[in-house]
C-alpha beads as a LAMMPS data file, in Angstrom:
LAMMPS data file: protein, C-alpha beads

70 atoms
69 bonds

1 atom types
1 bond types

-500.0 500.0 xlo xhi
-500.0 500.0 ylo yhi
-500.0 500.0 zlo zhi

Masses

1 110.0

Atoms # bond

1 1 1 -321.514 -23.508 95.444
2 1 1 -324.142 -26.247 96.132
3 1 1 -323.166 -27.876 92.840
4 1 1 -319.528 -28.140 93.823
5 1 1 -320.567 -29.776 97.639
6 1 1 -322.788 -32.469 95.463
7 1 1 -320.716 -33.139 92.990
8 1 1 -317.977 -34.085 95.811
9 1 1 -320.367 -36.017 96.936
10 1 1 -320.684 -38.193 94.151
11 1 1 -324.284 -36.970 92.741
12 1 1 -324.651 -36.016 88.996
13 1 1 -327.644 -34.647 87.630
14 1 1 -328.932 -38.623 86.296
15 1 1 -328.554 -39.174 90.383
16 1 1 -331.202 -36.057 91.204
17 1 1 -333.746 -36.610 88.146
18 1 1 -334.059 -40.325 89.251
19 1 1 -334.710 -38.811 93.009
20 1 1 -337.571 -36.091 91.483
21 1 1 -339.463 -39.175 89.768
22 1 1 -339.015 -41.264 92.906
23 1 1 -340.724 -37.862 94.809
24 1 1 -343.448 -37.895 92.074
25 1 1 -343.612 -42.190 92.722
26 1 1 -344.076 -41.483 96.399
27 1 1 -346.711 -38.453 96.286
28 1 1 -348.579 -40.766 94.118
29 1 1 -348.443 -43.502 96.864
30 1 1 -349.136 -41.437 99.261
31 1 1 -351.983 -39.718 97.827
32 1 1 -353.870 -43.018 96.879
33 1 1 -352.770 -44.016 100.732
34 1 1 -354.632 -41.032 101.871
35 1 1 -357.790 -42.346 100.541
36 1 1 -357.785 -45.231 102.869
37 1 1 -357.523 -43.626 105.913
38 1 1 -360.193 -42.422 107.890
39 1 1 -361.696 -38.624 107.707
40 1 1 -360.049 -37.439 110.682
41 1 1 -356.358 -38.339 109.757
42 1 1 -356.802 -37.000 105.950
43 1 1 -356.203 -33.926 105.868
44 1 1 -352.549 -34.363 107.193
45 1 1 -352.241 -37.532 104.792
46 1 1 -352.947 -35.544 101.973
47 1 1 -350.987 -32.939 102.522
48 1 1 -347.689 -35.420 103.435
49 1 1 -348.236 -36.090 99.563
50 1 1 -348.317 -32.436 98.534
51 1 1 -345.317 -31.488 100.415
52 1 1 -343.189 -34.887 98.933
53 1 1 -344.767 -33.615 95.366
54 1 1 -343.113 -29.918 96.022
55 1 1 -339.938 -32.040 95.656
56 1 1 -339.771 -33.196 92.326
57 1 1 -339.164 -29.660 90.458
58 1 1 -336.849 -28.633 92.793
59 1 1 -334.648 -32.145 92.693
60 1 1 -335.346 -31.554 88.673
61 1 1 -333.493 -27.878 88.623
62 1 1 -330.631 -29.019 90.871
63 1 1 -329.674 -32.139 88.442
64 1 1 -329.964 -29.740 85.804
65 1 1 -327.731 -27.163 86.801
66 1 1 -325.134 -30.355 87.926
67 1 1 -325.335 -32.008 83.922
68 1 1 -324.756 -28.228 82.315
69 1 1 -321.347 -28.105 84.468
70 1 1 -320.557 -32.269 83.064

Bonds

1 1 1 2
2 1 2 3
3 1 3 4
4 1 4 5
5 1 5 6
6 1 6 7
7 1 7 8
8 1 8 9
9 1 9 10
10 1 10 11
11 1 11 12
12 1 12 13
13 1 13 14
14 1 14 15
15 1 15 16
16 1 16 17
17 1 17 18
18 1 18 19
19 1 19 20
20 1 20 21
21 1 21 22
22 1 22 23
23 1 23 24
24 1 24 25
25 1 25 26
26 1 26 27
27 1 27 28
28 1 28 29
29 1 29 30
30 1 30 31
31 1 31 32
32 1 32 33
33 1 33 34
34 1 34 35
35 1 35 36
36 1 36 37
37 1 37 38
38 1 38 39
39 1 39 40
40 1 40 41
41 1 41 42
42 1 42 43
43 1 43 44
44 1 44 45
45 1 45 46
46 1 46 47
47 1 47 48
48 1 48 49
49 1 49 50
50 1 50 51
51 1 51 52
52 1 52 53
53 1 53 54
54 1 54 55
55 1 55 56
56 1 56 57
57 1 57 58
58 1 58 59
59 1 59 60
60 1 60 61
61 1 61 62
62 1 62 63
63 1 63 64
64 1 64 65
65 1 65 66
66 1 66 67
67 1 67 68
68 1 68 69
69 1 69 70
């Protein structure tokens, strides 16, 4: 079902792996970013760049399932 609404929407599973290294790109970013700031703002820094990270397998499974149907 989700397949079919993202496929009509143009993605294909190239689309979504490019997106989960972009989230892995980011969480990166973000992670060395959260070194910078000060002790008190951290903690939420670091864990922006965990939750962007949880991203990349999911974006990895859903362009997987989208090139078995190509």
């Amino acid at each position: 079902m989700i397949e079919f609404f993202l496929r009509r929407a143009g993605l294909r599973g190239t689309h979504l792996h490019l997106m989960s290294a972009g989230s892995v790109g980011l969480c990166i970013g973000l992670w060395i970013r959260a070194k910078t700031v000060d002790q008190t703002e951290r903690g939420n820094a670091e864990r922006r760049a965990l939750f962007v990270g949880l991203w990349a397998p999911t974006l990895w499974l859903i362009g997987d399932s989208l090139r078995d149907e190509e």
